[in-house]
N, C-alpha and C positions, 0 to 999 in steps of 0.2 A: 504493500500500500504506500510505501514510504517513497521510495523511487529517484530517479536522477531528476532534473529538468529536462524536461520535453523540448523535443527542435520543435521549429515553431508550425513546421507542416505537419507533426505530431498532435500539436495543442489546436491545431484547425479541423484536423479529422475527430478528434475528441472531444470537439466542444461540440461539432454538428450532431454526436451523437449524446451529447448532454440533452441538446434541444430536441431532439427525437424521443428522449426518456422523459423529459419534460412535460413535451406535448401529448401523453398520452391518458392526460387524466378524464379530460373530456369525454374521449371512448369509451374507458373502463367504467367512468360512473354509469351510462348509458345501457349498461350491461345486467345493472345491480334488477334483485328482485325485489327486497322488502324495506332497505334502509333508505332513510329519506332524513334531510336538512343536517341538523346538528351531529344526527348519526354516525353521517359521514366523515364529517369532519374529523370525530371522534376517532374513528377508529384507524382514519387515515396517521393523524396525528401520533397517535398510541405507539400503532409499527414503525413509525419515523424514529420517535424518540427509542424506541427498542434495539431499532436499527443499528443508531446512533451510539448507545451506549456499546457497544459492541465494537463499532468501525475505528470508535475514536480510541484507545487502547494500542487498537492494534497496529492506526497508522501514526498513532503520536508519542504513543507509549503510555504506561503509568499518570507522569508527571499533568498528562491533561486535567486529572483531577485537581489537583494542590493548585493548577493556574486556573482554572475556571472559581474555585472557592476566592482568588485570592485579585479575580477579575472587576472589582469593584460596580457602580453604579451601569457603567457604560452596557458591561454584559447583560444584564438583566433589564436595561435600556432596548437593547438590539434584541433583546430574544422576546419582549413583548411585544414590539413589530413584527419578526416573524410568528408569532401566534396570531396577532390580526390578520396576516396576510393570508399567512394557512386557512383560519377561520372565513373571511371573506370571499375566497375562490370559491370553499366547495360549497358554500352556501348560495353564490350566487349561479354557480353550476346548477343548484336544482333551480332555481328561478326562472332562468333565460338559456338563450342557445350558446354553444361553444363558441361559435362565431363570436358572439356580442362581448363575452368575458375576454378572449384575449384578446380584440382590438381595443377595449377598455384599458386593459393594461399595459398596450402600446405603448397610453400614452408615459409612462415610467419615469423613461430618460429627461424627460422635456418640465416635469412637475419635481425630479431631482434638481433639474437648472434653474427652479424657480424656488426652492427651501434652502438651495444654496445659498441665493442671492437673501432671502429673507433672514435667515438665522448664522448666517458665516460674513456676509456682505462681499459675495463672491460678484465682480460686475461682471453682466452677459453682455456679448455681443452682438449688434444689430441682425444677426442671421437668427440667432438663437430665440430672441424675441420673434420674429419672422416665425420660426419652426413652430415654436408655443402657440401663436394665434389661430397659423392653418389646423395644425393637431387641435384644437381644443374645438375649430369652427367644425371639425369632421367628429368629433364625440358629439357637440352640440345638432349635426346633425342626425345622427344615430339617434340620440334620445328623444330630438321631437319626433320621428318617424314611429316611436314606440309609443306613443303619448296615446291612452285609450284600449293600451293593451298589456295584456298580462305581463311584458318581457321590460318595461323600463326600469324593476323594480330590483330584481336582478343586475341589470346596468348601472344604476345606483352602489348596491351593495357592491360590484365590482371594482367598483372606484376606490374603495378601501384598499386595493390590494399597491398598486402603482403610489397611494396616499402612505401608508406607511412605509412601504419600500423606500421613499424621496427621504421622510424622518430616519428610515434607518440607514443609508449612505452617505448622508451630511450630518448625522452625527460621529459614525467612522469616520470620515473624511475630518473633520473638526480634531477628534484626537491624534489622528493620524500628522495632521500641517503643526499640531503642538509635539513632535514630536512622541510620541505615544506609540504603543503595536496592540493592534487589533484581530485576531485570531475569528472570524466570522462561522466555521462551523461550530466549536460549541455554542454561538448563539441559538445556530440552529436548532440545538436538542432542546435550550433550554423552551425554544420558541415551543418546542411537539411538545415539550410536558405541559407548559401553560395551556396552550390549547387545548390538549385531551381533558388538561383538571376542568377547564370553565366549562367546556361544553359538553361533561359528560351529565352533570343534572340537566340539559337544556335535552341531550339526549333519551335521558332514561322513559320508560322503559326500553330494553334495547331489544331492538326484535328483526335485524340481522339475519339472513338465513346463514349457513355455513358456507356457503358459494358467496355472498357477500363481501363474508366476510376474509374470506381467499384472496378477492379481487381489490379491498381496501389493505389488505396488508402485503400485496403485490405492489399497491402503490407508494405503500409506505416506504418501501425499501427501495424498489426500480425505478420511483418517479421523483422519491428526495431526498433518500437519505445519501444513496450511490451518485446520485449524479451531484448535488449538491460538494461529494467531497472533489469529484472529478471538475468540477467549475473553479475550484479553488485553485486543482492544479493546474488548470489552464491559464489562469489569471496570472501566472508565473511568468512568463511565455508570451502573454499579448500583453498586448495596450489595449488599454481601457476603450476607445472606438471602436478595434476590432472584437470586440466581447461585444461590447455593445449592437455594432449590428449583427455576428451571427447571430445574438439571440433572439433575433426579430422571427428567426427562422421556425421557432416555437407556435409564432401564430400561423406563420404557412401550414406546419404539421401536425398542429391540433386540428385545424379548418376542416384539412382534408382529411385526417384519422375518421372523426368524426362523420364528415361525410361518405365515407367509403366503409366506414366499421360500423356505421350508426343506421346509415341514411338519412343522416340530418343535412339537409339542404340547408345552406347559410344565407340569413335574412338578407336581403337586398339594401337594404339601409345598414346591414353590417359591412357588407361590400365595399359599399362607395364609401360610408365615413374609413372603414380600412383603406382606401387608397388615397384620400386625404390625410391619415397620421400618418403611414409607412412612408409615403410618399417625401413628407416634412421632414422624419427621421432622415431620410437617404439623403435627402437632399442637403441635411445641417450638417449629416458627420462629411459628406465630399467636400463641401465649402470648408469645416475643418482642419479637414486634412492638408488640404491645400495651403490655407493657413500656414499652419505648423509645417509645413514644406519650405 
């Protein structure tokens, strides 16, 4: 688990299959027979943090414990984002279509440049502003599209996910520019244990089949606990825009998982406002790039 650094054609083949592990929550929940909302989340969470206590041992050693006790504020900062986030997806997963959640959380990159700039006084760039507005005009068009139907509600709770993620990268970032180190997968667990604790009264009673529950602790492990540590080691390896846009690639392979595993057709109004935020994303990090060129 521990391993050299990755070339960086290594950390490219590895992340496209991060987002492939990613993208396939959508599919699996679509699968499930008796669990529904908090359920899910539950039991996703469970096997993650399971997962986790297991992974981290063996790829960090021992000492991972004595550092996560000794992780102060920040830790238990970041692992209560990832609990919202966890909780937010698969909540919004039973609300609305695949489609809608991961173009929701598109918008990610673009609401980080915006908590930067609020809580750090990070100044953005006239493109980045630019990005933010087309991004936000293509969620705002998704959600009036939905307005008088069952699915904007889901869209809503989606937005949670992208809104803590931005808290949870500008606060690492924060201690990181103070010189600080921030080790991101124990937050992880810490985030599956908060999760399963809040939401397992929200859950009860639990009525799960055993094939449910196959399929949530399938995704415990193959959709975040594994790939979560394999993102960390890519991050070794790339720059922060190329992480950034492989992982746009998550909403491409949920889309279609979904569609081809599900037969869920993706809403027309997820379409288009999806080609307004990816569109902005592509378009900020190539002006970037160039940039810094």
């Amino acid at each position: 688990m521990r391993g050299g650094r990755l070339g960086h054609g290594q950390a490219v083949a590895l992340m496209v299959l991060v987002c492939l592990l990613w993208s396939t929550a959508g599919v699996v929940t679509r699968q499930l027979e008796q669990a529904r909302s908090f359920e899910l989340t539950f039991w996703r969470s469970f096997f993650t943090a399971l997962s986790l206590l297991v992974i981290l041992p063996l790829w960090q050693g021992r000492g991972v414990w004595r550092r996560m006790r000794s992780g102060g504020w920040l830790l238990w900062a970041s692992g209560a984002c990832w609990a919202l986030m966890f909780t937010a997806f698969m909540v919004a997963l039973t609300l609305t279509s695949v489609a809608n959640v991961l173009v929701t959380m598109a918008c990610g990159p673009l609401l980080t440049a915006l908590a930067s700039r609020a809580l750090i006084g990070h100044r953005l760039p006239v493109h980045t502003w630019a990005a933010i507005l087309i991004a936000g005009a293509g969620i705002a068009w998704m959600f009036w599209q939905q307005l008088g139907t069952d699915h904007w509600l889901g869209s809503v709770v989606a937005l949670g996910v992208p809104a803590a993620a931005a808290l949870n990268w500008t606060l690492v970032q924060r201690n990181q520019a103070r010189g600080g180190e921030f080790d991101l997968v124990p937050a992880v667990l810490i985030g599956g244990l908060l999760s399963a604790l809040w939401t397992l009264p929200l859950a009860w009673p639990l009525r799960a089949s055993a094939a449910d529950v196959a399929w949530l602790a399938a995704l415990g492990l193959g959709q975040l606990a594994v790939p979560c540590v394999m993102a960390v080691r890519c991050a070794r390896s790339l720059s922060a825009p190329e992480v950034s846009l492989l992982a746009l690639l998550e909403i491409l392979f949920g889309i279609a998982l979904a569609w081809i595993g599900a037969g869920e057709v993706p809403p027309t109004s997820a379409l288009q406002g999806g080609v307004l935020v990816l569109g902005a994303l592509l378009a900020h990090e190539w002006i970037s790039r160039r940039r810094r060129a």
